[in-house]
PDB file of the backbone (N, CA, C, O) and the ligand in Angstrom, with CONECT records:
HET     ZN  A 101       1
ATOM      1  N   UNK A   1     108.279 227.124 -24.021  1.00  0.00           N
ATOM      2  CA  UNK A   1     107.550 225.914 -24.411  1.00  0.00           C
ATOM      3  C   UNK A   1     107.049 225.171 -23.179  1.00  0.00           C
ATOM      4  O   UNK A   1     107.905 224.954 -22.321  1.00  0.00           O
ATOM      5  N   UNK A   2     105.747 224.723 -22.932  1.00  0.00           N
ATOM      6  CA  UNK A   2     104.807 224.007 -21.958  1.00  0.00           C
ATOM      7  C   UNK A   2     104.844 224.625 -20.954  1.00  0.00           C
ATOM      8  O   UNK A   2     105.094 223.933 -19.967  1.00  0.00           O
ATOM      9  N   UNK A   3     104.655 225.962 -20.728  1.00  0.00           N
ATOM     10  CA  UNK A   3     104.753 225.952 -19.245  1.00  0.00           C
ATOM     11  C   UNK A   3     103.378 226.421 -19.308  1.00  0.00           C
ATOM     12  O   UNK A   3     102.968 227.113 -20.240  1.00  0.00           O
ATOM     13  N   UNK A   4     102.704 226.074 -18.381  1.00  0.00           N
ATOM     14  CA  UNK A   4     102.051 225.636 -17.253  1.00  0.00           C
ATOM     15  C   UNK A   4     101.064 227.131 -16.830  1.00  0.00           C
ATOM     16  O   UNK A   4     101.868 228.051 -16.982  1.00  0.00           O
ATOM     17  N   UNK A   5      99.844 227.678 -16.424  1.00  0.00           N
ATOM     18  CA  UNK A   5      99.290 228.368 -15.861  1.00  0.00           C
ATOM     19  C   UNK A   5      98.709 228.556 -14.618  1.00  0.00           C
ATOM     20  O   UNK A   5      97.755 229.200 -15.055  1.00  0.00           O
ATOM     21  N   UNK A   6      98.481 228.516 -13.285  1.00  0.00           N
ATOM     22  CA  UNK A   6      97.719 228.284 -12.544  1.00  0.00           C
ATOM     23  C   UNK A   6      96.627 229.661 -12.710  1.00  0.00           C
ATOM     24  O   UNK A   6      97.013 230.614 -13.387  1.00  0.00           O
ATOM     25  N   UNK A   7      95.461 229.693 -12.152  1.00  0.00           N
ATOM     26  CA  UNK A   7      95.038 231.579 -12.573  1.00  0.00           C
ATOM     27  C   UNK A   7      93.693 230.748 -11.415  1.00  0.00           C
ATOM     28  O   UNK A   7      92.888 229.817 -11.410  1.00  0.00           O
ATOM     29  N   UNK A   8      94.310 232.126 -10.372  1.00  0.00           N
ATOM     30  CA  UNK A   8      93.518 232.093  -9.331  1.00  0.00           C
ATOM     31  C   UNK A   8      91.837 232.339  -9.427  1.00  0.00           C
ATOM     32  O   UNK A   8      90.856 231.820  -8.893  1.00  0.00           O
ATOM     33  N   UNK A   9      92.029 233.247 -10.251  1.00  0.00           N
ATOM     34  CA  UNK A   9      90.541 233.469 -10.725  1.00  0.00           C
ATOM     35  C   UNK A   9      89.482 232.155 -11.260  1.00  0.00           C
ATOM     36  O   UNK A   9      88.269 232.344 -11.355  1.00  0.00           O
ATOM     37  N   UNK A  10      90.055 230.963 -11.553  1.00  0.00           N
ATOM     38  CA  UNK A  10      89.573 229.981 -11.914  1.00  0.00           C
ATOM     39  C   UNK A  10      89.063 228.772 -10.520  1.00  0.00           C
ATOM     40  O   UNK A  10      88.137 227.968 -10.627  1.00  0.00           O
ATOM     41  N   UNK A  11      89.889 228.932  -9.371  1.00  0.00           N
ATOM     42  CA  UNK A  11      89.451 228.969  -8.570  1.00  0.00           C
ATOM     43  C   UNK A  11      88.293 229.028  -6.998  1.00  0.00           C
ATOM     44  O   UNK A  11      87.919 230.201  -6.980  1.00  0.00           O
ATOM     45  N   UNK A  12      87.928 228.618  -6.320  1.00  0.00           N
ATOM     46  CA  UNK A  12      86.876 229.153  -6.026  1.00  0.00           C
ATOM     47  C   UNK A  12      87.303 229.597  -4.720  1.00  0.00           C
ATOM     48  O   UNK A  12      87.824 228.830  -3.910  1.00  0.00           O
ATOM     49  N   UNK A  13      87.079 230.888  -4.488  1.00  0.00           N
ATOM     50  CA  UNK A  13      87.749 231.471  -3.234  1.00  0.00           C
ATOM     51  C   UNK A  13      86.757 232.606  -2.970  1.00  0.00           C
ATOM     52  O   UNK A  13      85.835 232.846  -3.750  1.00  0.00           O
ATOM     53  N   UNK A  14      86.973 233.289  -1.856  1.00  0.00           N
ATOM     54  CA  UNK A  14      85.776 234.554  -1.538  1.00  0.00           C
ATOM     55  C   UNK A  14      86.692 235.798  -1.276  1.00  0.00           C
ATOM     56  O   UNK A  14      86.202 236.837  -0.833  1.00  0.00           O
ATOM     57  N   UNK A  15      87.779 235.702  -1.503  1.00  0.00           N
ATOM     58  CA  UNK A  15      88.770 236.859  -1.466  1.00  0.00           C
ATOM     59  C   UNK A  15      88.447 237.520  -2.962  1.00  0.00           C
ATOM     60  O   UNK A  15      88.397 238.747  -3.049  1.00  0.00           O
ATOM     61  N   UNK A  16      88.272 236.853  -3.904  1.00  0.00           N
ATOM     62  CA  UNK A  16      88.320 237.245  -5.423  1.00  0.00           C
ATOM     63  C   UNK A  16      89.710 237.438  -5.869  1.00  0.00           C
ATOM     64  O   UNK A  16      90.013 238.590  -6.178  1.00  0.00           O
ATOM     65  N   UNK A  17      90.785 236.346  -5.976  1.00  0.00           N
ATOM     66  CA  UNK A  17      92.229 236.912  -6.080  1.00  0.00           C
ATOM     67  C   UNK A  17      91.880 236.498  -7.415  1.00  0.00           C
ATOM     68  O   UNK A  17      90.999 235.701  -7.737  1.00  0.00           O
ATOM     69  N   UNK A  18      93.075 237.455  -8.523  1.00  0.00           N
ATOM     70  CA  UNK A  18      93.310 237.375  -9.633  1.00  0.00           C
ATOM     71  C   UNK A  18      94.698 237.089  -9.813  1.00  0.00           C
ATOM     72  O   UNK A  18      95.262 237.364 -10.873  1.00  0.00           O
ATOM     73  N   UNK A  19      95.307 236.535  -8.814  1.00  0.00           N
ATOM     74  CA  UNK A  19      96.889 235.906  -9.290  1.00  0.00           C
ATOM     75  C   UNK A  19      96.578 235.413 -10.327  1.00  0.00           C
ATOM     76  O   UNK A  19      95.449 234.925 -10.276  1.00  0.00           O
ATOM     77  N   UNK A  20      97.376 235.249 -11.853  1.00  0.00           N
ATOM     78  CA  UNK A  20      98.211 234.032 -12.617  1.00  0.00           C
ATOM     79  C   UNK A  20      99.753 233.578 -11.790  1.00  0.00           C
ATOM     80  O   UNK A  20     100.489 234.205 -11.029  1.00  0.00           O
ATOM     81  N   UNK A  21      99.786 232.721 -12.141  1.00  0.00           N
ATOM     82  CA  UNK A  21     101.031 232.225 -11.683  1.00  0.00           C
ATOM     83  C   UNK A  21     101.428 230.848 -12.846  1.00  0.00           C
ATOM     84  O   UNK A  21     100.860 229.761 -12.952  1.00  0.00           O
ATOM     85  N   UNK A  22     102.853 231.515 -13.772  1.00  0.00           N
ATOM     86  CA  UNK A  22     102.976 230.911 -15.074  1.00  0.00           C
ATOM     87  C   UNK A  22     104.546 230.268 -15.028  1.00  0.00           C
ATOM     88  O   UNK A  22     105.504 230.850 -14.519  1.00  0.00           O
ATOM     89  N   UNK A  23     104.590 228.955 -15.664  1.00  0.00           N
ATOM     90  CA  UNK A  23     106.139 228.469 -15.788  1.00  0.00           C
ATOM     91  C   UNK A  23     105.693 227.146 -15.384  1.00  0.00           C
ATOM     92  O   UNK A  23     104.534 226.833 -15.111  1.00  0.00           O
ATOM     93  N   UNK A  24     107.100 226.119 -15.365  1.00  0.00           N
ATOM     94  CA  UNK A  24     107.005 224.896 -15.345  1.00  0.00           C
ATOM     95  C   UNK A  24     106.009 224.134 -14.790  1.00  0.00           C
ATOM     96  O   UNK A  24     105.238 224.861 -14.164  1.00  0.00           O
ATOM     97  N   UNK A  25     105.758 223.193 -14.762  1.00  0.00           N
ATOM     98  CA  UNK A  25     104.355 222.362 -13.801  1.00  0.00           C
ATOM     99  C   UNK A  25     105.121 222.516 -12.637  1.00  0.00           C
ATOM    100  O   UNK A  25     105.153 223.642 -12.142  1.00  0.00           O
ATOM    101  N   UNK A  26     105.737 221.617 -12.108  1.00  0.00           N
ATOM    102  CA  UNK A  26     106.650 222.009 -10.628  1.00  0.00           C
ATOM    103  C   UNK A  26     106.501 223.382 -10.005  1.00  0.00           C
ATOM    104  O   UNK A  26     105.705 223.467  -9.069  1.00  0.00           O
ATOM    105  N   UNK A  27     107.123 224.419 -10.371  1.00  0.00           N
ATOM    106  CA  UNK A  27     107.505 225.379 -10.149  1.00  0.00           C
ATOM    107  C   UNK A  27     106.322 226.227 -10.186  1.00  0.00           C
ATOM    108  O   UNK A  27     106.328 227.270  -9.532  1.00  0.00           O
ATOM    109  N   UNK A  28     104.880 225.754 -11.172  1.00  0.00           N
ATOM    110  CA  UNK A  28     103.830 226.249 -10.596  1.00  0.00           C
ATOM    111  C   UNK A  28     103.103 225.625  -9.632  1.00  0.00           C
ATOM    112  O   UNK A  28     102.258 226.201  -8.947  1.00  0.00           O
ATOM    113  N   UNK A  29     103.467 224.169  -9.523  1.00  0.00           N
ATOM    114  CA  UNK A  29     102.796 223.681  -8.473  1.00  0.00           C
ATOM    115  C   UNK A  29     103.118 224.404  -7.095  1.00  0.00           C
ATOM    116  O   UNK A  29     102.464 225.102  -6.320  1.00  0.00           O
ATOM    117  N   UNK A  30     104.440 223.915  -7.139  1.00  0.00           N
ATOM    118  CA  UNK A  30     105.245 224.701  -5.767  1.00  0.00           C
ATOM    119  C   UNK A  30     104.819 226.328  -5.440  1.00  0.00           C
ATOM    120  O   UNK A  30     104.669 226.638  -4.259  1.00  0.00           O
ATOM    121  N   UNK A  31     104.656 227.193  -6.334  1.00  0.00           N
ATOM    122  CA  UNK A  31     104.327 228.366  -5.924  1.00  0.00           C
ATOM    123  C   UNK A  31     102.753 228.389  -6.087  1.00  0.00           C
ATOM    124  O   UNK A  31     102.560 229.521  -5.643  1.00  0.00           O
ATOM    125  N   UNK A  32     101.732 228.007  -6.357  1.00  0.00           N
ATOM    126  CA  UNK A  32     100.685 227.865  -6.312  1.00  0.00           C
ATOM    127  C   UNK A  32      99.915 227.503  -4.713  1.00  0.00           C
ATOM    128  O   UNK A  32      98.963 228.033  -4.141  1.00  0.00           O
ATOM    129  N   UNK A  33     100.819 226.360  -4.334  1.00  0.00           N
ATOM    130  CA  UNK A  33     100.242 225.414  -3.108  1.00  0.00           C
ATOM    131  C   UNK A  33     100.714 226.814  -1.909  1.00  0.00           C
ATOM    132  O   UNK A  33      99.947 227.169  -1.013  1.00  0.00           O
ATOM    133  N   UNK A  34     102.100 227.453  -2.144  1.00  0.00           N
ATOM    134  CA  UNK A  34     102.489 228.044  -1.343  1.00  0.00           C
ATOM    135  C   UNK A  34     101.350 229.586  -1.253  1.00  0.00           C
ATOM    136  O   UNK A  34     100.810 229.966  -0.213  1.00  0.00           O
ATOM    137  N   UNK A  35     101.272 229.964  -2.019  1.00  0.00           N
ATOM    138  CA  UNK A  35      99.977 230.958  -2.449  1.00  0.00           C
ATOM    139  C   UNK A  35      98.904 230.530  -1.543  1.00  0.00           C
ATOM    140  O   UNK A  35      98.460 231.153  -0.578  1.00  0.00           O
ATOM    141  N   UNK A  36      98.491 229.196  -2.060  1.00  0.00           N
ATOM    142  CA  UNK A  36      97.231 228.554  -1.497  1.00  0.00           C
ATOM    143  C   UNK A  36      97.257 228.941   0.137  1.00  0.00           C
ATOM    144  O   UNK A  36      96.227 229.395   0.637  1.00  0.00           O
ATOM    145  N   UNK A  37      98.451 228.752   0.952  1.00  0.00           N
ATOM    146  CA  UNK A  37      98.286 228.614   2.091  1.00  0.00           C
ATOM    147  C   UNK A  37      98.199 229.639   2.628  1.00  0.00           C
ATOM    148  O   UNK A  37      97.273 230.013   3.348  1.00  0.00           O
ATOM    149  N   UNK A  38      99.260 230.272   2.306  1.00  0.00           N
ATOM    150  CA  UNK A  38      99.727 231.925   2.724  1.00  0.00           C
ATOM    151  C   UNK A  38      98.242 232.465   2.651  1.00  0.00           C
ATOM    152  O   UNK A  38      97.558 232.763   3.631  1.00  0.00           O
ATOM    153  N   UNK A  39      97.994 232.514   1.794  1.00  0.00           N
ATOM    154  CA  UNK A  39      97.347 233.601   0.843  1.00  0.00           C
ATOM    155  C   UNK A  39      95.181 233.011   1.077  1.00  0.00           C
ATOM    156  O   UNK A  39      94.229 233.731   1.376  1.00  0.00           O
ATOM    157  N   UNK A  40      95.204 231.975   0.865  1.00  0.00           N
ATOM    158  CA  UNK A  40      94.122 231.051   1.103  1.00  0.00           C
ATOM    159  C   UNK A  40      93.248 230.470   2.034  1.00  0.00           C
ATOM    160  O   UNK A  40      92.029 230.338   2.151  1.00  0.00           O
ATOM    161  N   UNK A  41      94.670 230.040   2.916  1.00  0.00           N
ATOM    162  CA  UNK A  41      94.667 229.601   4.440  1.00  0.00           C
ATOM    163  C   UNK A  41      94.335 227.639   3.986  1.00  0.00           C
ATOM    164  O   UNK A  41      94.054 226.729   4.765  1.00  0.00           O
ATOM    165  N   UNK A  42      94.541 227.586   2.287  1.00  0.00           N
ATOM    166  CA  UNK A  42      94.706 225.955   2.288  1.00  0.00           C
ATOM    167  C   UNK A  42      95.995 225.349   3.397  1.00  0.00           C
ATOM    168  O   UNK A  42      96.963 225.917   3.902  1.00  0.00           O
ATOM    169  N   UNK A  43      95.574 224.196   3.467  1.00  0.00           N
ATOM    170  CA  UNK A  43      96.797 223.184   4.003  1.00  0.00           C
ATOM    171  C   UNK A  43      97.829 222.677   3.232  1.00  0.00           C
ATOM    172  O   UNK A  43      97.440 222.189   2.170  1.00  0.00           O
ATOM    173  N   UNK A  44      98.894 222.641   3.408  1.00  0.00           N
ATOM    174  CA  UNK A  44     100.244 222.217   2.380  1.00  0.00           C
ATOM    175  C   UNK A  44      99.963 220.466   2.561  1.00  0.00           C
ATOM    176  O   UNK A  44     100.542 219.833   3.443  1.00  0.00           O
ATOM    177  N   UNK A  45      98.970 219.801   1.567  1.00  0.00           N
ATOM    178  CA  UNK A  45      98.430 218.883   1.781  1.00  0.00           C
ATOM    179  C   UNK A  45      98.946 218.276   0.036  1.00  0.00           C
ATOM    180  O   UNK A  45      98.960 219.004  -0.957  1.00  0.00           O
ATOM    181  N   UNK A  46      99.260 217.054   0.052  1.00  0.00           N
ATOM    182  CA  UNK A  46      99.244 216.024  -1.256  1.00  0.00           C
ATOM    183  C   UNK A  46      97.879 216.163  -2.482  1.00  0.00           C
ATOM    184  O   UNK A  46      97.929 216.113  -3.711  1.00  0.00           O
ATOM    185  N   UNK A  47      96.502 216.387  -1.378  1.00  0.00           N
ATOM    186  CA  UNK A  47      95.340 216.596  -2.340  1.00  0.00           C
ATOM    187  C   UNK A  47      95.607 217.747  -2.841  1.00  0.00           C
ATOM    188  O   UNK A  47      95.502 217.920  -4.055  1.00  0.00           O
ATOM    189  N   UNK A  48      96.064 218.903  -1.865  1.00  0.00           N
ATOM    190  CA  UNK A  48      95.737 220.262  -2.902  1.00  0.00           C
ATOM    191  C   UNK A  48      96.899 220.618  -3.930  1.00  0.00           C
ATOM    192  O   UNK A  48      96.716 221.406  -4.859  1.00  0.00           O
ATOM    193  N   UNK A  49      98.337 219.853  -3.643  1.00  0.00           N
ATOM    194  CA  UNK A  49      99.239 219.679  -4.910  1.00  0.00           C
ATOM    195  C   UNK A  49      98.490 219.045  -6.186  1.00  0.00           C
ATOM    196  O   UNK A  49      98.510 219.511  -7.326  1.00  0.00           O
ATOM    197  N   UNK A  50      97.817 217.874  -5.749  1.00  0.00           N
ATOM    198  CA  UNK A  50      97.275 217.587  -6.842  1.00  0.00           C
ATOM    199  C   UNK A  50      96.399 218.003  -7.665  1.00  0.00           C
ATOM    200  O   UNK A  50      96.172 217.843  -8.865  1.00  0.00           O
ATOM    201  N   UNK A  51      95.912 218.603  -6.758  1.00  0.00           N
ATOM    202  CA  UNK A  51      94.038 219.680  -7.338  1.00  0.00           C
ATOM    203  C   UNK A  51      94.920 220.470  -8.448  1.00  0.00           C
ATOM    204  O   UNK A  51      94.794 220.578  -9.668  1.00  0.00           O
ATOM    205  N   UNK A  52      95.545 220.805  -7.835  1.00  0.00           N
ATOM    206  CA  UNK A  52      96.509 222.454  -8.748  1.00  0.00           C
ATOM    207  C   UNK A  52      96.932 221.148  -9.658  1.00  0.00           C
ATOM    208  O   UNK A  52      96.227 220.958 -10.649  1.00  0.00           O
ATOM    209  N   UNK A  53      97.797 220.415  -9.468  1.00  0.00           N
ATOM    210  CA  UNK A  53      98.298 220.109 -10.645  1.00  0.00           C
ATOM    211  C   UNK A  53      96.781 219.800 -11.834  1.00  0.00           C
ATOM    212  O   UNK A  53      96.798 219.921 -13.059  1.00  0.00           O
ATOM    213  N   UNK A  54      95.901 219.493 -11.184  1.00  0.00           N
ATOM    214  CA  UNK A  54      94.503 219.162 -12.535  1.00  0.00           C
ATOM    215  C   UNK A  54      94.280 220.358 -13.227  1.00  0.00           C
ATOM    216  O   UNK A  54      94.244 220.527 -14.446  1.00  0.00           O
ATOM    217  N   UNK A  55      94.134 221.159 -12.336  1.00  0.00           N
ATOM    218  CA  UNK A  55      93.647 222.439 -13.315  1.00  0.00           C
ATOM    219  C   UNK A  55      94.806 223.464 -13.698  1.00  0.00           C
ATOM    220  O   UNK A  55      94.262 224.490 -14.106  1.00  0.00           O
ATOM    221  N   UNK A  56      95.217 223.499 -13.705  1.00  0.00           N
ATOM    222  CA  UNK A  56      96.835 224.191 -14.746  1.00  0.00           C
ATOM    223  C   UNK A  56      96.317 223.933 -16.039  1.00  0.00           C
ATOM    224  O   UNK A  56      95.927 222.899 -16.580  1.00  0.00           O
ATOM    225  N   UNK A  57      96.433 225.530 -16.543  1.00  0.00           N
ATOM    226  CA  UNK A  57      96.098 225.319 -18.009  1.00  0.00           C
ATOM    227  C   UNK A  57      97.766 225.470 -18.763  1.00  0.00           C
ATOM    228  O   UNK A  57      98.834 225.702 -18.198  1.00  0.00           O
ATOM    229  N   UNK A  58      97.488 225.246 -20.176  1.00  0.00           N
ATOM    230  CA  UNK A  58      98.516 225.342 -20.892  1.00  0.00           C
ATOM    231  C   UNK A  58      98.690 226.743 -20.939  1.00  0.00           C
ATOM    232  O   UNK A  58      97.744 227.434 -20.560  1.00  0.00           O
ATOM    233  N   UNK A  59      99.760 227.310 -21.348  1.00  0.00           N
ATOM    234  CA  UNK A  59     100.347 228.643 -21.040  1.00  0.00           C
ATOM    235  C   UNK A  59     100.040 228.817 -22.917  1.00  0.00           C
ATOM    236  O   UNK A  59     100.533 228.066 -23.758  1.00  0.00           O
ATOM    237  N   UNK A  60      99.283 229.784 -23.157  1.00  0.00           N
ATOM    238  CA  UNK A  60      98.921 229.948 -24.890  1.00  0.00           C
ATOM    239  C   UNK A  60     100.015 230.842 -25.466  1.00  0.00           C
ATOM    240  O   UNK A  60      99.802 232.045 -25.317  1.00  0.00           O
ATOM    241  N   UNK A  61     101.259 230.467 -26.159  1.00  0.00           N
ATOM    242  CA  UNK A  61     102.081 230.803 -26.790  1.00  0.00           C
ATOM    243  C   UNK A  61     101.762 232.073 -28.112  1.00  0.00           C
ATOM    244  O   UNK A  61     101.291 231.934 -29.240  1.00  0.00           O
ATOM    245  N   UNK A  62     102.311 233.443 -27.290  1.00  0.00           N
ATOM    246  CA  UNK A  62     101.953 234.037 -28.480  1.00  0.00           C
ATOM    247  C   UNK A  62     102.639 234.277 -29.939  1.00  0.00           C
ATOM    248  O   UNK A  62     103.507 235.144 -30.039  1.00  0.00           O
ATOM    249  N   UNK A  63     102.345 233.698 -30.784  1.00  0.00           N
ATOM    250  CA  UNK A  63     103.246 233.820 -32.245  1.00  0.00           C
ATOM    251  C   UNK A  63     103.941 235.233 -32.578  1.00  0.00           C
ATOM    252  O   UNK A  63     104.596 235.370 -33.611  1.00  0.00           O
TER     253      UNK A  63
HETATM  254 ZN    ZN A 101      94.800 233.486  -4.871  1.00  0.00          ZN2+
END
C-alpha cells in the first residue's frame, strides 16, 4: 500500500536509463537522489530531493 515510483525514463537525461525504483516515498527518495548522483552526475542537493519527491508516481496496485 502507497508506495511510491520513481521511473527514470520519465526523466530527462541523455544516457536513456530505464531504472524504476519502487517503495516508500523516503526510501525512494533516498535511493533515487543516490542514483541521481552516482549514476547522473546530479548533486546530493535539497532541490533535487525535492524534484524526485514531485514526480514519484503512485505505485498501481495489481488486483
Ligand atoms: Zn537513471
Amino acid at each position: 500500500m502507497g508506495r511510491k515510483i520513481a521511473d527514470c525514463q520519465d526523466f530527462p537525461s541523455e544516457s536513456g536509463c530505464t531504472l524504476t525504483i519502487s517503495g516508500e516515498e523516503d526510501e525512494v527518495v533516498n535511493a533515487a537522489t543516490q542514483h541521481a548522483v552516482s549514476v547522473h552526475g546530479h548533486e546530493d542537493a535539497a532541490e533535487v530531493r525535492d524534484w524526485l519527491r514531485e514526480n514519484l508516481k503512485d505505485e498501481v496496485a495489481s488486483i
